[in-house]
Structure formats: C-alpha cells, structure tokens
C-alpha positions in Angstrom: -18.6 3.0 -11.9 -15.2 1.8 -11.1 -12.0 4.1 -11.3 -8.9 2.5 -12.1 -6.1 1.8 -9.3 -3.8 5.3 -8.6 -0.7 4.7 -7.2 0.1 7.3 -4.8 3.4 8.2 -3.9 4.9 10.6 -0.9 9.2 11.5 -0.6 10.4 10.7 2.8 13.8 11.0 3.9 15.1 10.7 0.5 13.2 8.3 -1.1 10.0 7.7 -2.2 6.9 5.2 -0.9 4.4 4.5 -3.0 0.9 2.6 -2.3 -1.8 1.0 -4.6 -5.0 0.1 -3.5 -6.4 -3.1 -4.7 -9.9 -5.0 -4.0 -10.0 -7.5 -2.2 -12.3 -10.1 -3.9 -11.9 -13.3 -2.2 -13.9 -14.3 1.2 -12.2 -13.0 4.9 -13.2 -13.9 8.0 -14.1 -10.7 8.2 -17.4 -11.1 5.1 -19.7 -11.3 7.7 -19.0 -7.5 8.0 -20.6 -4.7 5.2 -19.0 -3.5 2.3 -16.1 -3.7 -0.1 -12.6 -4.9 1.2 -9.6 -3.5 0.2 -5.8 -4.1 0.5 -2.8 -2.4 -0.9 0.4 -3.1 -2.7 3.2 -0.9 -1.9 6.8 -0.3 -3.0 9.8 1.8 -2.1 12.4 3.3 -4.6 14.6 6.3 -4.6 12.4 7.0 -7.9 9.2 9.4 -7.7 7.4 7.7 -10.6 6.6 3.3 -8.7 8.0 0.2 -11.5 7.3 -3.0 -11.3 10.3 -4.0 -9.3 10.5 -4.0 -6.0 6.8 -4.5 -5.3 4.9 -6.7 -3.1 1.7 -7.3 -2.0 1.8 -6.4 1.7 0.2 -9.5 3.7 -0.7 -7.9 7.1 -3.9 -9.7 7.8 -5.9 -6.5 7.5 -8.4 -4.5 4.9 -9.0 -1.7 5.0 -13.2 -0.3 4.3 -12.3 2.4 1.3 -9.4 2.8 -1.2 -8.5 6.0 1.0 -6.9 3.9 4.3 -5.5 0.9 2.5 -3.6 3.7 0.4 -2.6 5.2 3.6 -1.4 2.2 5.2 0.5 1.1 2.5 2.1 4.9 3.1 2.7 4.2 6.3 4.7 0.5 5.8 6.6 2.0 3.2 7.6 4.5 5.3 8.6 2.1 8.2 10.8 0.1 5.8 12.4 3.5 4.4 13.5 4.1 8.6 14.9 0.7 8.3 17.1 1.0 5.7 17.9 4.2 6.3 18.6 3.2 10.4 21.2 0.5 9.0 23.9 3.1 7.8 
C-alpha cells in the first residue's frame, strides 16, 4: 500500500522549509543496490502551509533509502538556503 506524499514543514529563523519526498522511478547508477529510491522536493516561504511557487526539485546527485531521510535532507537544504538569505542583510 502506498501513502500519498506529506509535505513536512519546520520554522527556522523566521521562515519556514518545507520538504516532499518523492520516488525515484528511473534507473541510478546506484540500481545495483536494494530497495526503493527516493528524492525530495523542497521549498522555502515565509508561509507555514508550502504553494506551488517557489519549488524545485533539489538535484544533488543523492537518494535517499526511505521517505524519512530524503524528507530530512530536503529540511536540512532548505534550512541552508534560509542562512543564506538571511546572512545577506
């Protein structure tokens, strides 16, 4: 049984990240390894509830083994990019 995406979204220093976690259906490099791939999509906003502006897929070469990390991850680049524009002021 398959769930449908979640986005999940954490606040952080004013604004908000989200992430999406999406599967990865298309060979890798990495097939020769077991299981399900994953990715992520993520976005920033000042908004708690994501839109469809401002969002990406996040090409970093990786994936990610369940929906759990690749949600993390894109947490954690959201994040980063939030220190950036924030560090520009």
């Amino acid at each position: 049984m398959s769930e449908d995406p979640r986005w999940v979204t954490e606040p952080y220093r004013g604004m908000y990240a989200h992430g999406l976690a999406i599967r990865i259906d298309e060979e890798r490099e990495s097939a020769t390894l077991p299981g399900q791939r994953w990715g992520y999509v993520l976005a920033i906003s000042f908004s708690a509830r994501p839109s469809d502006r401002g969002i990406g897929l996040e090409q970093d070469q990786d994936d990610y083994y369940t929906a759990e990390a690749a949600e993390q991850a894109a947490l954690h680049y959201g994040k980063l990019a939030i220190d950036v524009l924030r560090d520009m002021h």
